[in-house]
C-alpha positions as CSV (number, residue, x, y, z in Angstrom):
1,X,8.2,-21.6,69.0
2,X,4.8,-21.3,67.9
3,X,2.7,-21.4,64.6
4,X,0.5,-18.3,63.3
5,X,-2.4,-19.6,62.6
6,X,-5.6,-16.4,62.4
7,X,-5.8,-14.3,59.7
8,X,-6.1,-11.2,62.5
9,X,-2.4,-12.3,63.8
10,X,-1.3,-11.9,60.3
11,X,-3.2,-8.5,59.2
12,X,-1.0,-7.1,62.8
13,X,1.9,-8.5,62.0
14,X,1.8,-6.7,58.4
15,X,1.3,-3.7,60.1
16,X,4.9,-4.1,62.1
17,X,8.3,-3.6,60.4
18,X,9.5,-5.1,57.0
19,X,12.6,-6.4,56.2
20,X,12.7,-7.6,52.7
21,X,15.4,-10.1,51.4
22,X,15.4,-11.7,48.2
23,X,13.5,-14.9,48.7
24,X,11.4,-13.5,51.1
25,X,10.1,-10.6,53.3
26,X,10.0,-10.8,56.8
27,X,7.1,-8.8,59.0
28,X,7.5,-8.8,62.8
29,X,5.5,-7.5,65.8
30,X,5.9,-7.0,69.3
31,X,2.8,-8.4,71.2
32,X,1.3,-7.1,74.4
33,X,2.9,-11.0,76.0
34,X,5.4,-12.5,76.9
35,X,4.8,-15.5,75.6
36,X,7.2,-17.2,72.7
37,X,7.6,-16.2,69.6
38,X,5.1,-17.2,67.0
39,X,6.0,-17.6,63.3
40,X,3.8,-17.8,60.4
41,X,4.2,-18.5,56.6
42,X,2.7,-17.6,53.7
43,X,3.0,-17.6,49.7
44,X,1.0,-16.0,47.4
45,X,-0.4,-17.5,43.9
46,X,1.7,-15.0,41.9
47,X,4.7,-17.3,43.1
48,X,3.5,-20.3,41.1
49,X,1.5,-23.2,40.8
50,X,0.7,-25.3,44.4
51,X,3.7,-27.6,43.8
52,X,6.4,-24.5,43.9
53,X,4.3,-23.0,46.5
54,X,4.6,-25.7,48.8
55,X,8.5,-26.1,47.8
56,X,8.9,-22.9,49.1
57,X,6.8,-22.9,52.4
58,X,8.9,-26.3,53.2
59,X,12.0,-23.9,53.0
60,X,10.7,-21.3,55.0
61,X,9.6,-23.8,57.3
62,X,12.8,-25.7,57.6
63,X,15.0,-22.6,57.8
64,X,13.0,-21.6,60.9
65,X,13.2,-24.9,62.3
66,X,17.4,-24.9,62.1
67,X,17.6,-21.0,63.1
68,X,19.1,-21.2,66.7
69,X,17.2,-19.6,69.6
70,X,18.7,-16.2,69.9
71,X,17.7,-14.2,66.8
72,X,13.9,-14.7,67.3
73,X,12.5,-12.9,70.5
74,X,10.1,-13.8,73.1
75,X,6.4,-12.0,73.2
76,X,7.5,-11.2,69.0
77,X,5.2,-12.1,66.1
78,X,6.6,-13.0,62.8
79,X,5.4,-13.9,59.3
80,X,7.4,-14.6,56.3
81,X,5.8,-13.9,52.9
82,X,8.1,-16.0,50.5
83,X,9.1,-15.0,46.6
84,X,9.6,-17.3,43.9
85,X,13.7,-16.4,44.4
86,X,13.2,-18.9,47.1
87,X,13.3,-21.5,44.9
88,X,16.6,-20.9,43.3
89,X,18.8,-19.5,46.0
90,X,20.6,-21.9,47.6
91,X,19.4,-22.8,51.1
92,X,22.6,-21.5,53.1
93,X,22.1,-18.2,51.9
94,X,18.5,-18.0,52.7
95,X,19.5,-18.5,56.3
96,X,21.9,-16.2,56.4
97,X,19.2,-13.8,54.8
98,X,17.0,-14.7,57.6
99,X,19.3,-13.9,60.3
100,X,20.4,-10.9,58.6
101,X,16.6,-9.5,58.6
102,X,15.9,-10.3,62.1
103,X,18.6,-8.3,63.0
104,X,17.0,-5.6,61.1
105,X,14.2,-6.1,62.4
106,X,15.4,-6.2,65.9
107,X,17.5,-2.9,65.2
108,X,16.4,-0.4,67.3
109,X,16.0,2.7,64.8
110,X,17.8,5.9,65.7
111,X,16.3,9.7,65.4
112,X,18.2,11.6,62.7
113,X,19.9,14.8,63.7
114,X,18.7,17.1,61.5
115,X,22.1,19.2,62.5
116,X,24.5,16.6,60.9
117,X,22.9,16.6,57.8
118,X,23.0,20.0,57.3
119,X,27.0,20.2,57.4
């Protein structure tokens, strides 16, 4: 697994699908490639001062890091923007948000039938 590392990697990626949590939201793309899948992170000022930043990149960072193979795809693109909730969940269930969202993510989205709704 790779690091994100240009700003144009994350600007696509934003444009992909969402799938919020509570301590983070997670972006994904699919790239024209093959190649494996490349996660980056990111925390904005408004989550607090460069100490709890960093506390809750090392999260991020370490709940990628124990996340077994399957969930993340090859030739994907992910970010995940991380909240200040991040901080106070505890770790287990930030994993299990994780996994939950890339399965979102990875869900394949059906066409509504206008027909069923209308009975």
């Amino acid at each position: 697994m790779e690091r994100l590392r240009q700003r144009a990697d994350f600007l696509a990626a934003a444009a992909g699908t969402k799938a919020p949590a509570s301590g983070f939201v997670l972006q994904a793309r699919r790239r024209d490639d093959e190649g494996p899948a490349r996660v980056g992170f990111t925390v904005s000022r408004k989550v607090g001062n460069a100490v709890e930043r960093n506390r809750v990149r090392r999260r991020l960072r370490e709940m990628v890091r124990l996340l077994p193979v399957g969930p993340m795809r090859v030739g994907f693109d992910y970010v995940l923007i991380g909240r200040r909730a991040a901080l106070a969940l505890p770790f287990g269930r930030l994993c299990a948000d994780l996994t939950a969202a890339l399965e979102r993510v990875h869900r394949g989205r059906r066409p509504r039938n206008h027909d069923e709704r209308s009975q």
